[in-house]
C-alpha positions as CSV (number, residue, x, y, z in Angstrom):
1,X,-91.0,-49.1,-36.3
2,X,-94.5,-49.0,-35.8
3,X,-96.0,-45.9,-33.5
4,X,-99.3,-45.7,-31.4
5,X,-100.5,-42.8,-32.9
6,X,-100.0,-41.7,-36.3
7,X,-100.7,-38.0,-37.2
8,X,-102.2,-35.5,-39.2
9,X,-101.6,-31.7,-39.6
10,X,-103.8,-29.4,-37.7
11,X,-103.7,-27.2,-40.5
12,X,-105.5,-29.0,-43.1
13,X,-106.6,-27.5,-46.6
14,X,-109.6,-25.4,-46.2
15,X,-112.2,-27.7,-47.6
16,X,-115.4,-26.1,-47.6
17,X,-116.3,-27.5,-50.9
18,X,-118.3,-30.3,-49.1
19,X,-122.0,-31.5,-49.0
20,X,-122.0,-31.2,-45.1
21,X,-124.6,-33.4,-44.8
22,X,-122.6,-36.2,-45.6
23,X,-119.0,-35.1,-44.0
24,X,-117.5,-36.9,-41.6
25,X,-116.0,-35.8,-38.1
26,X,-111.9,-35.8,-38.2
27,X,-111.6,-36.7,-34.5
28,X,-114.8,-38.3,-33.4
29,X,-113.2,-41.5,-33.0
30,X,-110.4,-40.8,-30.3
31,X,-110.0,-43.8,-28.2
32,X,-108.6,-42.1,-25.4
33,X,-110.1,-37.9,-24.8
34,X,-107.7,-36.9,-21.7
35,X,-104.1,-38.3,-23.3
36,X,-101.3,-39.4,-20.4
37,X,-99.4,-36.8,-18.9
38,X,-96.0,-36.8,-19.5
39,X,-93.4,-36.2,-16.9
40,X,-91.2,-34.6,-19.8
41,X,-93.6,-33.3,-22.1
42,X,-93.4,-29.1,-22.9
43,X,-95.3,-27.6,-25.0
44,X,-93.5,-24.8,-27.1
45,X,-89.2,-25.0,-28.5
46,X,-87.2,-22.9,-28.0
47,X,-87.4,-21.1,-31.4
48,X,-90.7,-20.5,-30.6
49,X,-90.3,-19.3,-27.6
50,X,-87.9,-16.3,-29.2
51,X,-90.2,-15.8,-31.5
52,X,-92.9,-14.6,-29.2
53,X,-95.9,-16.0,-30.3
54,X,-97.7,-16.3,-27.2
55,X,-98.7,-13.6,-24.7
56,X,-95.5,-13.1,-22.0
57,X,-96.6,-14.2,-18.2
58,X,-100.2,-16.3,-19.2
59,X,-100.3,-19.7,-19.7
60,X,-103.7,-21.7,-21.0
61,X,-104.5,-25.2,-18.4
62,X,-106.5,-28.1,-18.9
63,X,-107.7,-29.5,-15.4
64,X,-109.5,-33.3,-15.1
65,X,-112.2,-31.5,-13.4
66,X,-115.0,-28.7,-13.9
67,X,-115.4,-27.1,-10.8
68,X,-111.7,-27.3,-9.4
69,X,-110.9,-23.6,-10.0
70,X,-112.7,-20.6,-10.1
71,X,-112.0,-16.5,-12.1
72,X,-110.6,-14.0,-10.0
73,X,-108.7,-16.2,-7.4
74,X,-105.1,-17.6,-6.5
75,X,-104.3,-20.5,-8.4
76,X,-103.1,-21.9,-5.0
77,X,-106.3,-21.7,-3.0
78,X,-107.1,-24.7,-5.5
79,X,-104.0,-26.5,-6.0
80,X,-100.1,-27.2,-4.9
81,X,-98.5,-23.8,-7.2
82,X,-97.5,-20.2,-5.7
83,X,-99.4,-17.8,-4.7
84,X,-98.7,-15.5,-7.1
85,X,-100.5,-17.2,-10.3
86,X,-104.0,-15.8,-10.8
87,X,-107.0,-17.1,-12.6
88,X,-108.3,-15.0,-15.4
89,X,-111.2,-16.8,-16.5
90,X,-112.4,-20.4,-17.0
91,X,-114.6,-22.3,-19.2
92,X,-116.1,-25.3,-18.4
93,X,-116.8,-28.2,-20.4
94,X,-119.2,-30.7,-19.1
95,X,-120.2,-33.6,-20.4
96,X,-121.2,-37.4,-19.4
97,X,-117.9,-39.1,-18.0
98,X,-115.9,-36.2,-19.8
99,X,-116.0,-33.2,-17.5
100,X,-113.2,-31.2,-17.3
101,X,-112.4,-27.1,-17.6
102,X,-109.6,-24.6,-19.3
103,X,-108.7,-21.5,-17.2
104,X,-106.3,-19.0,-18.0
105,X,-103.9,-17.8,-15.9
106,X,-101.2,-15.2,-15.4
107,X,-98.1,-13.9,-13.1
108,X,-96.6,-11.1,-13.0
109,X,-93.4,-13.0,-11.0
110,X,-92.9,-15.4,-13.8
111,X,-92.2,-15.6,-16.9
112,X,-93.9,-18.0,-19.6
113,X,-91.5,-20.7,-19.5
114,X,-91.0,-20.3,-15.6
115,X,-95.0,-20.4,-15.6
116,X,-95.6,-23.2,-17.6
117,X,-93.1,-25.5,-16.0
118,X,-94.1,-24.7,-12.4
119,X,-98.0,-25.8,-13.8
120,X,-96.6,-28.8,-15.7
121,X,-95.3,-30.4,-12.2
122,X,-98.9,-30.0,-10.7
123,X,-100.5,-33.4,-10.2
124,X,-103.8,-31.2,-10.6
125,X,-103.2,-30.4,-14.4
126,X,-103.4,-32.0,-17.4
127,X,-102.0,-29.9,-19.7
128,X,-100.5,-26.4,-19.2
129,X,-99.0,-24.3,-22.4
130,X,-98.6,-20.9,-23.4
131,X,-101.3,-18.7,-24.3
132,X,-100.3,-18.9,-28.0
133,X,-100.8,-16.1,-30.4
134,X,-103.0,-16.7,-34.1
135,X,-104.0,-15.3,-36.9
136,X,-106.4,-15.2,-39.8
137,X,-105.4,-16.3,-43.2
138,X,-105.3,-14.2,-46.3
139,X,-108.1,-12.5,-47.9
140,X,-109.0,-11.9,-51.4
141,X,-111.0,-9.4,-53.4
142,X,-113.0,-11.8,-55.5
143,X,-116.6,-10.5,-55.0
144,X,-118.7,-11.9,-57.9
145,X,-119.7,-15.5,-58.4
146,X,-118.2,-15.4,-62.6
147,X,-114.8,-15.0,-60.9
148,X,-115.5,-18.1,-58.7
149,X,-112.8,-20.2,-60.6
150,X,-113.1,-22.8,-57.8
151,X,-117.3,-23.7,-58.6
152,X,-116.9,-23.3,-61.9
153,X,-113.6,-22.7,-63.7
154,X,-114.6,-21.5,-67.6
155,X,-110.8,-20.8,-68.2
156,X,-110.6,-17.1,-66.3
157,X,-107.2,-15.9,-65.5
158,X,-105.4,-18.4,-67.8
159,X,-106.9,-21.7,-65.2
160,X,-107.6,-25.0,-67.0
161,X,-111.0,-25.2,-68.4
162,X,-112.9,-27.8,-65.9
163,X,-110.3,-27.6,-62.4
164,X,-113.2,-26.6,-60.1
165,X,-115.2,-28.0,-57.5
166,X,-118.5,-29.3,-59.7
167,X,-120.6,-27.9,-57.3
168,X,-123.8,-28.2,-59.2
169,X,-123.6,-32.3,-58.5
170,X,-124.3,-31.2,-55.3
171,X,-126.7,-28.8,-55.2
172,X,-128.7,-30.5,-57.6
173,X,-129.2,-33.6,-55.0
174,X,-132.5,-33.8,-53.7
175,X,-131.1,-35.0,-50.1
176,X,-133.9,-34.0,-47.7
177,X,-133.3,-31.9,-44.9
178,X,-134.7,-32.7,-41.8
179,X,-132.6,-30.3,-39.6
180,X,-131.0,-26.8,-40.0
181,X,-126.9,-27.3,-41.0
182,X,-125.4,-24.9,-39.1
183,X,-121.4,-24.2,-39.3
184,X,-119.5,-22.2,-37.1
185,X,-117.0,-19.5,-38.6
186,X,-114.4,-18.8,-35.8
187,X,-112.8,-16.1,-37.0
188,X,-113.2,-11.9,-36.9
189,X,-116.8,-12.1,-37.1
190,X,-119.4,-11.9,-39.6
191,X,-121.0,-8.9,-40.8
192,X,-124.7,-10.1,-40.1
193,X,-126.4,-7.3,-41.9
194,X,-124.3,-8.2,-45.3
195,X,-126.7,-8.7,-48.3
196,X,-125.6,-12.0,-49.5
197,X,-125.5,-13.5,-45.5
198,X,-128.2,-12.0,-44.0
199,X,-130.8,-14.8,-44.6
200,X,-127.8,-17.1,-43.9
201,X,-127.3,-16.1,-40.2
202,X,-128.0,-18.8,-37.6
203,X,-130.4,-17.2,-35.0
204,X,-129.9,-18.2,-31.4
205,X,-133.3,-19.6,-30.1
206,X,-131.5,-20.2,-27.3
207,X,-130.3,-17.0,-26.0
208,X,-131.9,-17.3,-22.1
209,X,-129.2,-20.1,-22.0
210,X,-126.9,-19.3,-24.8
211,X,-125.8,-15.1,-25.0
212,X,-125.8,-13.8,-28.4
213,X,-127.8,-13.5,-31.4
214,X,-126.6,-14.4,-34.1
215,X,-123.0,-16.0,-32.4
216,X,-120.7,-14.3,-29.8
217,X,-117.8,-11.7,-29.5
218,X,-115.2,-12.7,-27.4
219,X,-112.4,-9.9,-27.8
220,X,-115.4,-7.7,-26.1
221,X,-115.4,-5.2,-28.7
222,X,-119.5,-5.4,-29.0
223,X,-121.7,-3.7,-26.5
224,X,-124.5,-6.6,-27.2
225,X,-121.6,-9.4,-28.0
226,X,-123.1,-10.1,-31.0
227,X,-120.4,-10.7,-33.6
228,X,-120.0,-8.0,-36.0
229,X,-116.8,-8.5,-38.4
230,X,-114.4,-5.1,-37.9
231,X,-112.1,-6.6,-39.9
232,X,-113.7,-8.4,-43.2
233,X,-111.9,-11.6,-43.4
234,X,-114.6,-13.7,-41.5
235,X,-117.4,-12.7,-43.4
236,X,-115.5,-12.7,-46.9
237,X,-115.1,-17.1,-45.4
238,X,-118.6,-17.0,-44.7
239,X,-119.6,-15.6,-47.8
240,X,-117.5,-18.6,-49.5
241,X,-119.1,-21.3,-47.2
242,X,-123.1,-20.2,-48.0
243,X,-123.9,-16.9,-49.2
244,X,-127.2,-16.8,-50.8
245,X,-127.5,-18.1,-54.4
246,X,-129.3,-17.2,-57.3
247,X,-130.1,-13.8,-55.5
248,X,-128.6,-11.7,-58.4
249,X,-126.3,-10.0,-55.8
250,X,-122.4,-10.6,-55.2
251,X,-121.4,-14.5,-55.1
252,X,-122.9,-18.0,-54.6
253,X,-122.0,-20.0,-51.2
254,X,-120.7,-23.9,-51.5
255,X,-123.2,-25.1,-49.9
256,X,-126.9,-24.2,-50.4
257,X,-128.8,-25.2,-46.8
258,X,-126.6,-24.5,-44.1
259,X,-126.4,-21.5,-42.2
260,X,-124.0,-19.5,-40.3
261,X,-122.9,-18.9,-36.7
262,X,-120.1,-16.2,-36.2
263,X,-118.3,-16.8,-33.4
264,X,-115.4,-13.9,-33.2
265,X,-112.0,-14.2,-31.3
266,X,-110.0,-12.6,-33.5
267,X,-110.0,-9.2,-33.4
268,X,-110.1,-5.9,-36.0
269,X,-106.3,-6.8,-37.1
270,X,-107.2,-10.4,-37.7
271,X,-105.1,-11.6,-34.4
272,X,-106.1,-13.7,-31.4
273,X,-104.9,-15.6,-28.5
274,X,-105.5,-19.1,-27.4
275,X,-107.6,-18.8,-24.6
276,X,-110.1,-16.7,-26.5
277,X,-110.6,-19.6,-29.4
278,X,-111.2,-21.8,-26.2
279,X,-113.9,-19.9,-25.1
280,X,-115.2,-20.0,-28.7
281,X,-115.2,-24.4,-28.7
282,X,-116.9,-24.1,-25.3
283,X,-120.0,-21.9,-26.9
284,X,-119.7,-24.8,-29.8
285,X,-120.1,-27.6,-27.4
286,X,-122.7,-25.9,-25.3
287,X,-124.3,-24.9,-28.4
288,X,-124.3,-28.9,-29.3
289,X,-125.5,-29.8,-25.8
290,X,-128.5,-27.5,-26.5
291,X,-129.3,-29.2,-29.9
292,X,-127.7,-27.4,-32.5
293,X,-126.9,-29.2,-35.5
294,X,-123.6,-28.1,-36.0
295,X,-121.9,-30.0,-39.0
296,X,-118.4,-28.0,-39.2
297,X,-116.3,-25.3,-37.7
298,X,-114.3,-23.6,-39.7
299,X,-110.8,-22.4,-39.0
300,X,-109.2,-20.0,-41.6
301,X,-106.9,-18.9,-39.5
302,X,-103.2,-20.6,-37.8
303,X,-100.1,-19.8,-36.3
304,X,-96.9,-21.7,-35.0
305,X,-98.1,-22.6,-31.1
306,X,-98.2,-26.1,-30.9
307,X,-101.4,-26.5,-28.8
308,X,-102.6,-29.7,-27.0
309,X,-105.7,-27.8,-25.3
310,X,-106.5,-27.1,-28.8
311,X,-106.5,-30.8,-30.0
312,X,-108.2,-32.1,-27.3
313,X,-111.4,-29.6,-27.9
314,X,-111.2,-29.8,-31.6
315,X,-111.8,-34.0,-30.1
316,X,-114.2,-33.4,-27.7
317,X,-116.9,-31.5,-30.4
318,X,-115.6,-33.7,-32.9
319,X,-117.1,-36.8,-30.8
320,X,-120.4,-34.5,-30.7
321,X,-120.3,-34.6,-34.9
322,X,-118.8,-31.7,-35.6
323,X,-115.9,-31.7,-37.7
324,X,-112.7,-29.0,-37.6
325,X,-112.1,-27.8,-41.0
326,X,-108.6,-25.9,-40.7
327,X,-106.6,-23.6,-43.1
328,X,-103.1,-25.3,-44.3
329,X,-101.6,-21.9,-43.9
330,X,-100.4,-18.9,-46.4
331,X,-96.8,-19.6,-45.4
332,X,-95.4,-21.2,-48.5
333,X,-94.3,-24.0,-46.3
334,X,-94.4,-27.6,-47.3
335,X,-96.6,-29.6,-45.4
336,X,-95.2,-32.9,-46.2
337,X,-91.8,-32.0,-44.8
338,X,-91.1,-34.2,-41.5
339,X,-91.5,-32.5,-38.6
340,X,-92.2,-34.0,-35.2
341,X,-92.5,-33.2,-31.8
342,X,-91.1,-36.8,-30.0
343,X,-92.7,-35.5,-26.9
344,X,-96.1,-35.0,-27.6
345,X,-97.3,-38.2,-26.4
346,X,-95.3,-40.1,-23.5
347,X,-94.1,-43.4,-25.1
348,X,-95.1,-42.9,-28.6
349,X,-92.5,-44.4,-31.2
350,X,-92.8,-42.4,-34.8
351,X,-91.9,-44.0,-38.4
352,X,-89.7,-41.7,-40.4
353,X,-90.7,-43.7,-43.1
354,X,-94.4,-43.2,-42.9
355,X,-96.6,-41.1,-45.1
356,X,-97.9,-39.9,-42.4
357,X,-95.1,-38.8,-40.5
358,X,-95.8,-35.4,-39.8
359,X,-95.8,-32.0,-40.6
360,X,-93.8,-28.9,-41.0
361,X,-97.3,-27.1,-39.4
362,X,-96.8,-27.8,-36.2
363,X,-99.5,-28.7,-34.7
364,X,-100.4,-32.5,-34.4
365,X,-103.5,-34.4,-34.4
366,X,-103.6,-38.3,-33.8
367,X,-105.6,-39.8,-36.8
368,X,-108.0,-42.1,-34.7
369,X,-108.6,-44.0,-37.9
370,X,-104.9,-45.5,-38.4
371,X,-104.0,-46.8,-34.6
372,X,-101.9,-49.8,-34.6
């Protein structure tokens, strides 16, 4: 049987080892951004619940409109739910036919599940889910470029002679560059003052619309919300994606004219919650409304919440151009196992004999490129 939407894993391979000049956006094409609301539809199992991995009494809601709610008030004044649900904060996303917002809420009445369900029956939203819990993939210790199996792989550490990347077919294009690449790292920051980055750093030239310097900091840690890493895993992935070649210090970035924009949700112990990586898309897509070229956002980091707001964003800047690059995960799991959610879109009809099928990740993204 034949289904409406086929799917992809959220957690794809980290594949920074692009020219992003010439990538290509993984959800640009979505036919549809707001999907149907399901009168079924729920957005975590019950292992995961158990399993904690989302913060106890908040819940993260997509709304159909941009001003419809406000921080610091009863959910109630705005729509049909109790009184007792509060808005934490709210980010807005506005954009020509597309406006809509994400707010955060929280009770301290009901639990998550209680939560979620009472905000699921609300004509008002969209999409309501747990505030899910994420983390940043594993770091490694490899620190000079000769140890770089992946650009060029000479045989260290028993690999097979030739198994890399070629990266010098790419850099030795003479593709002209018209405008600054930049990429956003979401992640635990960037250490801006690092020798191999610090001529990589985007600079904000827009920072009496747009806070931040050189990115943002949205776990608050930073008195100037600049995004300083306190943890070393986002700049060790920013240092991969373009740290400064031929510089005779530390390693050689991927790619040679793009430079970096640290946006940091995770904090110093590499963990995160939903509503905070929200806030990080909606500095992306204003960026992108301001003119930024952002080619890529990169995602080394995952977890097991199955988030909808998530997709839809990762969507919405993908329409804008900029692609999601995501981590497949340090889990040892097998990401061609089937594994589906039949809920996820009301009346979809999945093929257990596709390819495609789906994934043990988790997380689902409709592939805009194979509807039927």
């Amino acid at each position: 049987m034949k289904r409406k939407n086929r799917i992809i894993s959220l957690f794809l391979a980290v594949s920074l080892l692009v020219s992003f000049a010439s990538i290509g956006t993984v959800s640009a094409g979505a036919e549809k951004f707001i999907p149907k609301k399901s009168a079924t539809s729920q957005s975590y199992s019950a292992n995961q619940s158990s399993a904690k991995n989302y913060v106890e009494g908040e819940a993260v809601v997509l709304l159909d409109d941009s001003d419809i709610v406000s921080e610091d008030e009863k959910l109630s004044n705005s729509i049909d739910v109790s009184e007792d649900i509060e808005v934490e904060n709210v980010e807005d996303f506005t954009g020509k036919g597309n406006d809509f917002s994400v707010a955060t809420v929280s009770s301290d009445k009901m639990n998550t599940q209680e939560l979620v369900e009472e905000l699921n029956d609300s004509k008002d939203i969209v999409i309501a889910e747990p505030n899910y819990k994420y983390k940043a993939m594993d770091l490694t210790d490899d620190t000079y470029s000769k140890l770089q199996w992946a650009l060029q792989n000479t045989g260290q550490n028993n690999g097979k002679v030739g198994n890399d990347v070629k990266p010098d077919s790419l850099w030795n294009k003479t593709t002209p560059q018209t405008r600054e690449q930049v990429v956003a790292v979401l992640d635990t920051g960037v250490d801006y003052t690092h020798e191999d980055l610090a001529d990589k750093m985007w600079v904000n030239p827009y920072r009496n619309k747009l806070s931040g310097k050189y990115g943002f900091d949205f776990t608050g840690t930073t008195t100037d919300g600049n995004p300083m890493d306190d943890n070393g895993h986002g700049t060790h992935c920013s240092g991969i994606i373009a740290a400064s070649q031929n510089n005779k210090i530390g390693i050689a970035g991927v790619s040679q004219n793009t430079k970096i924009m640290g946006l940091k949700w995770l904090d110093s112990s590499g963990s995160g919650e939903l509503d905070n990586v929200v806030a990080a898309y909606n500095y992306v897509y204003k960026a992108i409304k301001l003119g930024v070229n952002i080619v890529a956002i990169n995602n080394s980091w995952g977890g097991t919440g199955n988030s909808k707001i998530l997709l839809e964003l990762i969507n919405k800047v993908g329409k804008l151009g900029a692609v999601s690059v995501c981590a497949a995960g340090n889990e040892t799991s097998n990401l061609d196992e089937p594994f589906y959610n039949e809920d996820y879109y009301e009346g979809d009809n999945y093929d257990e004999g596709d390819e495609n099928y789906g994934s043990a990740a988790d997380v689902y993204i409709p592939n805009p490129t194979n509807r039927s």
